[in-house]
C-alpha positions in Angstrom: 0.5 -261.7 -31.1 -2.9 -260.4 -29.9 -5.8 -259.9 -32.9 -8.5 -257.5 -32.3 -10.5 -259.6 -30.5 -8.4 -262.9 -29.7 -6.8 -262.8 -26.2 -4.9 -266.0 -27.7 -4.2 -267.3 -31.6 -1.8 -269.9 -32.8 -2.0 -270.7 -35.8 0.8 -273.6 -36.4 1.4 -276.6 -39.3 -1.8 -278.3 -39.1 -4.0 -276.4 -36.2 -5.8 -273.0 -36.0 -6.3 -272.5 -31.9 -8.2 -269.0 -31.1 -10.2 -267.8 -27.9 -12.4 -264.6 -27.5 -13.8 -263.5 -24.3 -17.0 -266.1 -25.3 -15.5 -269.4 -27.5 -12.3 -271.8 -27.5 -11.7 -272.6 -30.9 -9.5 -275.5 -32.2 -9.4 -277.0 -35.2 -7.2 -278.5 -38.5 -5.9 -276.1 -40.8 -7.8 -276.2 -44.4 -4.5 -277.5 -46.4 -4.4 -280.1 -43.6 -7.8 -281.5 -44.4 -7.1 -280.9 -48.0 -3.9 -283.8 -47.4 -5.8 -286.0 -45.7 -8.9 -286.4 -48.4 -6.0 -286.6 -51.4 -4.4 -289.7 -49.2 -7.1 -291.7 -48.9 -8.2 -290.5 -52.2 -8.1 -293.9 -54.0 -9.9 -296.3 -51.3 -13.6 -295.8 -50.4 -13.8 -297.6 -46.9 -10.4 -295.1 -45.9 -12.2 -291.6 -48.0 -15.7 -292.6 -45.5 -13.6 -293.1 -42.4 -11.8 -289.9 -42.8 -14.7 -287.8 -44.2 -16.8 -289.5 -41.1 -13.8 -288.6 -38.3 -13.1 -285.2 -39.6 -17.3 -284.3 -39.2 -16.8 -285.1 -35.5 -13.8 -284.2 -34.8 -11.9 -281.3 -37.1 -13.1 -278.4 -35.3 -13.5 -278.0 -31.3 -16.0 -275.5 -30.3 -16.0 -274.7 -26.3 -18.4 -272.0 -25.1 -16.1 -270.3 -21.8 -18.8 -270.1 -19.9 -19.0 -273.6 -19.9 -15.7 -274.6 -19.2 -14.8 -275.9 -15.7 -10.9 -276.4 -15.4 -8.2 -276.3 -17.9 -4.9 -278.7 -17.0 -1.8 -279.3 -18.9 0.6 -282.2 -19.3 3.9 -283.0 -21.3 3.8 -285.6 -24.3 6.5 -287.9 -24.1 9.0 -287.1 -27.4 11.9 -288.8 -28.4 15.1 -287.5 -27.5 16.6 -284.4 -29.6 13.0 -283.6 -30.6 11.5 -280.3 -29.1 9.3 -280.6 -25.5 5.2 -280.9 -26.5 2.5 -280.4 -24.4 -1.4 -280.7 -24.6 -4.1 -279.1 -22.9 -6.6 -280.7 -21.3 -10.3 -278.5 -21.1 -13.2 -279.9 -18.9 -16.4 -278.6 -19.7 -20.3 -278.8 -18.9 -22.2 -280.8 -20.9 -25.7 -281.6 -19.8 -25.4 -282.4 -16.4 -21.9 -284.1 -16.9 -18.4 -283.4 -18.8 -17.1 -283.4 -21.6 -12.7 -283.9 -21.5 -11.3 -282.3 -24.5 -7.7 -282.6 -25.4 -5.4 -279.9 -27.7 -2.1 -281.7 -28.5 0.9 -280.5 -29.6 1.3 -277.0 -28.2 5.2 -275.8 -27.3 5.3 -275.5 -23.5 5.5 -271.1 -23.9 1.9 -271.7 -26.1 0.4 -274.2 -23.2 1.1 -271.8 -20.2 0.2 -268.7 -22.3 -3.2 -270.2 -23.7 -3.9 -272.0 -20.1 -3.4 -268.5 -18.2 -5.4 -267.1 -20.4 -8.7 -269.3 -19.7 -8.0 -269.5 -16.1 -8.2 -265.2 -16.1 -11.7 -266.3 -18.0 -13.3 -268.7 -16.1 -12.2 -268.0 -12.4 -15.0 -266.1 -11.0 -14.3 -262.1 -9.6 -14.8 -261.5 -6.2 
């Protein structure tokens, strides 16, 4: 479903995914990050790991303009469980590259989401 706005949104169990004409978004649904500070609740060293992993890494934030190439690839699942892909999203960084991953996607989700950044970032001749 298209939003005003979104030219992509998934919003699944535990990840909010969302891109606008200007920003790739991706990050872990509030309830998930709720879960994961109740787990560890009881032991300090696990609450500061978590609390210190989810400032760096809970929410992606790609400007399109600087992304280079977007790729995907099929996670290996056991058998009787349903195909998984993830996205792979290179983008500039000061003078280098930065190789962000989004796991998880259904293989319709992938190509759909992946389509829609190529349209974005190849240039118009």
């Amino acid at each position: 479903m298209i939003l005003t706005g979104y030219l992509f949104r998934l919003e699944d169990e535990h990840q909010v995914i969302e891109l606008t004409k200007h920003m790739l978004t991706a990050k872990l649904r509030p309830e998930v990050i709720q879960a994961l500070r109740q787990l560890v609740q009881g032991d300090e060293k696990l609450r500061a790991a978590v609390q210190t992993l989810l400032g760096w890494a809970h929410e992606l934030v790609i400007p399109v303009s600087q992304i280079a190439a977007v790729s995907m690839e099929v996670i290996a699942s056991p058998p009787g469980q349903p195909e998984s892909m993830a996205l792979t999203v290179k983008s500039r960084h000061h003078g280098g590259f930065y190789i962000h991953q989004i796991r998880d996607l259904r293989p319709e989700d992938a190509n759909r989401l992946a389509s829609e950044i190529q349209k974005l970032i190849v240039p118009e001749f």
